[in-house]
N, CA, C and O atoms as a DFTB+ gen file, in Angstrom:
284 C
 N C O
     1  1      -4.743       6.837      13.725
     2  2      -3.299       6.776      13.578
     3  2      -2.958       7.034      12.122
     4  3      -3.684       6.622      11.217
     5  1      -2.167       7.522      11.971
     6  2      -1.847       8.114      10.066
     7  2      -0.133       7.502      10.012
     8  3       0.771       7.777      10.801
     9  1      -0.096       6.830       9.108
    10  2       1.177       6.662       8.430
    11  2       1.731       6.949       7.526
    12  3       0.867       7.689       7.055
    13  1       2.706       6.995       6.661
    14  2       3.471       7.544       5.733
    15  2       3.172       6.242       4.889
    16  3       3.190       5.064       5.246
    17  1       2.921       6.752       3.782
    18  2       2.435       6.241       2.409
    19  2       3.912       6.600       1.111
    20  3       4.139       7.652       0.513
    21  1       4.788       5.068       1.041
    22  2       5.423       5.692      -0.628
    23  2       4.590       5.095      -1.521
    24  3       3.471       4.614      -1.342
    25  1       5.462       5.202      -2.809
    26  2       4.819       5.171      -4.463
    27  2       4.456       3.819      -4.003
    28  3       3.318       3.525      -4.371
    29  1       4.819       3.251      -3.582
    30  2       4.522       1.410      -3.835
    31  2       3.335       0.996      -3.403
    32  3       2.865      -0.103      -3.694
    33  1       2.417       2.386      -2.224
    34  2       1.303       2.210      -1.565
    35  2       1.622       1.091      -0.331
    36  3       0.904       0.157       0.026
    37  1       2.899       1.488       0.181
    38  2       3.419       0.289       1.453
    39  2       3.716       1.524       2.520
    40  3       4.070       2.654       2.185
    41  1       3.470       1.014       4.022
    42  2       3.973       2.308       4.906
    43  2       5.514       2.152       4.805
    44  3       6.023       1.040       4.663
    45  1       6.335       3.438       4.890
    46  2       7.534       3.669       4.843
    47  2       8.219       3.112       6.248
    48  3       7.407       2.989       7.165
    49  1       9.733       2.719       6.588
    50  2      10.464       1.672       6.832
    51  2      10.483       2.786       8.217
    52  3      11.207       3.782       8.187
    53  1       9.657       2.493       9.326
    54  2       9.710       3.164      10.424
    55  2       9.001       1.820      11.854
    56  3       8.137       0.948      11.762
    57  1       9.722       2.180      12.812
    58  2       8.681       1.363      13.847
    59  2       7.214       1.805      14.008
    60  3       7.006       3.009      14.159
    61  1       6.627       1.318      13.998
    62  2       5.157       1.982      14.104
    63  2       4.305       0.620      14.041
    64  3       5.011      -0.388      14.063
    65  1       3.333       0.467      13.989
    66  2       1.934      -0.115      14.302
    67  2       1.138       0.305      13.835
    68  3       0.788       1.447      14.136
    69  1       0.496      -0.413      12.898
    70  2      -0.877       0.000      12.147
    71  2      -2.164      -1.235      12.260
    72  3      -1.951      -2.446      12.204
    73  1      -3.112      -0.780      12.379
    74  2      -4.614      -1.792      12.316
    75  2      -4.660      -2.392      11.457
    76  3      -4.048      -2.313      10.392
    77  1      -5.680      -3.337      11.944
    78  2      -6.308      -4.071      10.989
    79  2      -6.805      -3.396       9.861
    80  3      -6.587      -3.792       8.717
    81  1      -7.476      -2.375      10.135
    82  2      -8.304      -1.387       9.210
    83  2      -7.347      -0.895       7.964
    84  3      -7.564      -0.941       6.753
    85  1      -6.107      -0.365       8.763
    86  2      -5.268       0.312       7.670
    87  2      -4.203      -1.155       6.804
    88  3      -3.671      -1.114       5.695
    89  1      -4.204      -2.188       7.713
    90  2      -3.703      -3.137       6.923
    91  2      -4.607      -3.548       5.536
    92  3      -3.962      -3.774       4.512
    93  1      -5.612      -3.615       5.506
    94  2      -6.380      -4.391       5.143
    95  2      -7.124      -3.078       3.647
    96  3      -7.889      -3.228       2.695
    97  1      -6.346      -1.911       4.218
    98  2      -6.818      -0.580       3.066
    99  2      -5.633      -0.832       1.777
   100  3      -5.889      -0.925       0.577
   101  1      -4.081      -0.919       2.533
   102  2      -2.817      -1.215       1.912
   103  2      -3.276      -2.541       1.233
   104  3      -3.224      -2.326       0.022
   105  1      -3.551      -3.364       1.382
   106  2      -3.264      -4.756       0.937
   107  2      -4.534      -5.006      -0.335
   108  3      -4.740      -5.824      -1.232
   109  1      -5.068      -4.017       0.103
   110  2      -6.702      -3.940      -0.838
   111  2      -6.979      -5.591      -1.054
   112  3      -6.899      -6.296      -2.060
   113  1      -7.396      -5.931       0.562
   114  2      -8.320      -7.162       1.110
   115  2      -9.222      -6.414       1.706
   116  3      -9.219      -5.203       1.926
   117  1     -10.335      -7.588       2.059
   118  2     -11.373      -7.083       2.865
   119  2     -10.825      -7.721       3.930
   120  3      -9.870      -8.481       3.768
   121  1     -11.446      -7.454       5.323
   122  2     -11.352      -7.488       6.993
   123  2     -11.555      -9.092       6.671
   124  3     -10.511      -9.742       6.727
   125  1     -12.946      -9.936       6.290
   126  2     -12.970     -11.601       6.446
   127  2     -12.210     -11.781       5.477
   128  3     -12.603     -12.887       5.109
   129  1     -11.273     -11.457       4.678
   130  2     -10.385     -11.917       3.699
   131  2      -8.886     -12.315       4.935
   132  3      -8.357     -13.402       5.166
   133  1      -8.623     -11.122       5.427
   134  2      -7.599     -10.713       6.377
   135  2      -7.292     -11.669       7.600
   136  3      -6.186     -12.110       7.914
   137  1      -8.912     -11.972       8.433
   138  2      -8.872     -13.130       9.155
   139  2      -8.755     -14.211       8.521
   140  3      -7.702     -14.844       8.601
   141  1     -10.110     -14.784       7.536
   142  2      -9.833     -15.973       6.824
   143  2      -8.483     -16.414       6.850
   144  3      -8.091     -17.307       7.601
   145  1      -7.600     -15.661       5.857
   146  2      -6.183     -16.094       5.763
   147  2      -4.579     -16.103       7.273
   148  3      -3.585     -16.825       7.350
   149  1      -4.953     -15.233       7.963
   150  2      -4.448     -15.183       9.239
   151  2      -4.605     -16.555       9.867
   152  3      -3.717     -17.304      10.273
   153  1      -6.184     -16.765       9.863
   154  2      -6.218     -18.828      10.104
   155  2      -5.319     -19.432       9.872
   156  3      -4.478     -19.884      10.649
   157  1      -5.424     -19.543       8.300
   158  2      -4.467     -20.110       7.917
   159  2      -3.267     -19.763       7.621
   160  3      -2.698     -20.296       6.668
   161  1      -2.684     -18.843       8.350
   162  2      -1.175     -18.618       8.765
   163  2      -0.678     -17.582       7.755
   164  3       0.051     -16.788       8.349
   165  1      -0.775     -17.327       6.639
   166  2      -0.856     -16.423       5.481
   167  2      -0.634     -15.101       5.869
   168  3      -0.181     -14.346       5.008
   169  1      -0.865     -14.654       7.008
   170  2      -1.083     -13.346       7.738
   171  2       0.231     -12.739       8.939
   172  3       0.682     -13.437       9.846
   173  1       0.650     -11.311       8.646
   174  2       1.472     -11.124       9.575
   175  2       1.365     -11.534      11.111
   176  3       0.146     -11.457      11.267
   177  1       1.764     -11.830      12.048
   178  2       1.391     -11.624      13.606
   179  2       0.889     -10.509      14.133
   180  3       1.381      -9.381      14.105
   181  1      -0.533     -11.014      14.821
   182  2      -0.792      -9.886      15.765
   183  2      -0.159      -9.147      17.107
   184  3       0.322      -9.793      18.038
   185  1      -0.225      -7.764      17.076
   186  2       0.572      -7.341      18.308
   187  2      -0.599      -6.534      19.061
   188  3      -1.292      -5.663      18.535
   189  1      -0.678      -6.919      20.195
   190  2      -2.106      -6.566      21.131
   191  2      -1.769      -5.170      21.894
   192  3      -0.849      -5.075      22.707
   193  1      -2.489      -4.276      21.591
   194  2      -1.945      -3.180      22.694
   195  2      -3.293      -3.064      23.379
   196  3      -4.120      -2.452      22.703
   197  1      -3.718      -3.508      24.571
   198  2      -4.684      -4.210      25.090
   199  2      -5.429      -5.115      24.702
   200  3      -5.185      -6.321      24.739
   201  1      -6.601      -4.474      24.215
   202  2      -7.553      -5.787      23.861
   203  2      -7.362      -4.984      21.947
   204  3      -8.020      -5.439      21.011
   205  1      -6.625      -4.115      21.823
   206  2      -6.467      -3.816      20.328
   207  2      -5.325      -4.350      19.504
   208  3      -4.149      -4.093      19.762
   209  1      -5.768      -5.194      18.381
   210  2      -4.809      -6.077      17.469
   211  2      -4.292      -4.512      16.434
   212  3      -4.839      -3.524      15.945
   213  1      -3.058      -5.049      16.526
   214  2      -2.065      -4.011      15.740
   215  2      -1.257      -4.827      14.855
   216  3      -1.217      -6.034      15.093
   217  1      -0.722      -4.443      14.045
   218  2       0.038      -5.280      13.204
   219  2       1.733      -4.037      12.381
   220  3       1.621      -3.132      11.554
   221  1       2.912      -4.498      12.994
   222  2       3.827      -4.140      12.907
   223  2       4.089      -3.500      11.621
   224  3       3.681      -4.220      10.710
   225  1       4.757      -2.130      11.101
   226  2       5.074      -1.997       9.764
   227  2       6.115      -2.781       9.229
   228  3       6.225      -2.757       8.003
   229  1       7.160      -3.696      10.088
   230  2       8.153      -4.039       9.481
   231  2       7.447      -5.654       8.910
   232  3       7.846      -6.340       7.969
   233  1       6.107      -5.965      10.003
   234  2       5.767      -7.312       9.450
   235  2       4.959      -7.335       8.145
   236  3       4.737      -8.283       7.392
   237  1       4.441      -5.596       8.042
   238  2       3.535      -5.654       6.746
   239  2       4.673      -5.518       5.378
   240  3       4.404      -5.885       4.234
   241  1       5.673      -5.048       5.713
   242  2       6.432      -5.228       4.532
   243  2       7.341      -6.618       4.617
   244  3       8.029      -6.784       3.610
   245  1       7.441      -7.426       5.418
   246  2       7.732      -8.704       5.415
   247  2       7.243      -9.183       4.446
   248  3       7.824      -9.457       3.396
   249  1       5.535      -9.406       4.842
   250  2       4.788      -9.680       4.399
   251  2       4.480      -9.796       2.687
   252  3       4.371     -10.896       2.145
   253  1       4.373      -8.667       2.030
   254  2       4.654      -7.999       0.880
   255  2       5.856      -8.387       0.327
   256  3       5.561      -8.871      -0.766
   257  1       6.915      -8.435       0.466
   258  2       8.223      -8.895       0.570
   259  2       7.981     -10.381      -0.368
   260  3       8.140     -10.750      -1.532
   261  1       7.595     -10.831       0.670
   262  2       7.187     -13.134       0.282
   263  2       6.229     -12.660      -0.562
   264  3       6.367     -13.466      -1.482
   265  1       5.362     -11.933      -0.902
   266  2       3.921     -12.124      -1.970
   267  2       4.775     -11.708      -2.934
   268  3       4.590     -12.500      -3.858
   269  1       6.005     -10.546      -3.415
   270  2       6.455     -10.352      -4.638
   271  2       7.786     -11.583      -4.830
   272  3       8.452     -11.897      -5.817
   273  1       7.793     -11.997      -3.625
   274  2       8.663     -13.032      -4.261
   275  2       8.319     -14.351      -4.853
   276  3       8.952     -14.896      -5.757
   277  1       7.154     -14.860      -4.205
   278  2       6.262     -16.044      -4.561
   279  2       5.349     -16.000      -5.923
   280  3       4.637     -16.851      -6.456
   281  1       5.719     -14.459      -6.303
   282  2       5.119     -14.880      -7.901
   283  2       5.815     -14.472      -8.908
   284  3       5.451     -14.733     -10.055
């Protein structure tokens, strides 16, 4: 799946669904960084399109959103 990349290195403001894989490329975490913190709640919601975890573009810039505001 390929998404649109701006300057900020965030996917651009579209409905779409991106992986774990590509979450976790954006956020420059590793995959047990990604779960680890998902545990503990830190982490957008998963969206299942079968047995495959997806994670929303509007929740990854949520997301991003609270980390530039919390520091």
């Amino acid at each position: 799946m390929s998404i649109s990349i701006n300057n900020r290195n965030e996917p651009k403001q579209q409905d779409g669904l991106i992986t774990i894989s590509e979450f976790c490329k954006l956020a420059k975490v590793s995959r047990s960084t990604f779960y680890r913190l998902r545990d503990l709640g830190q982490m957008p919601t998963l969206t299942y399109i079968g047995d495959s975890p997806r994670i929303r573009n509007s929740d990854y810039e949520t997301w991003v959103e609270g980390l530039t505001r919390s520091t």
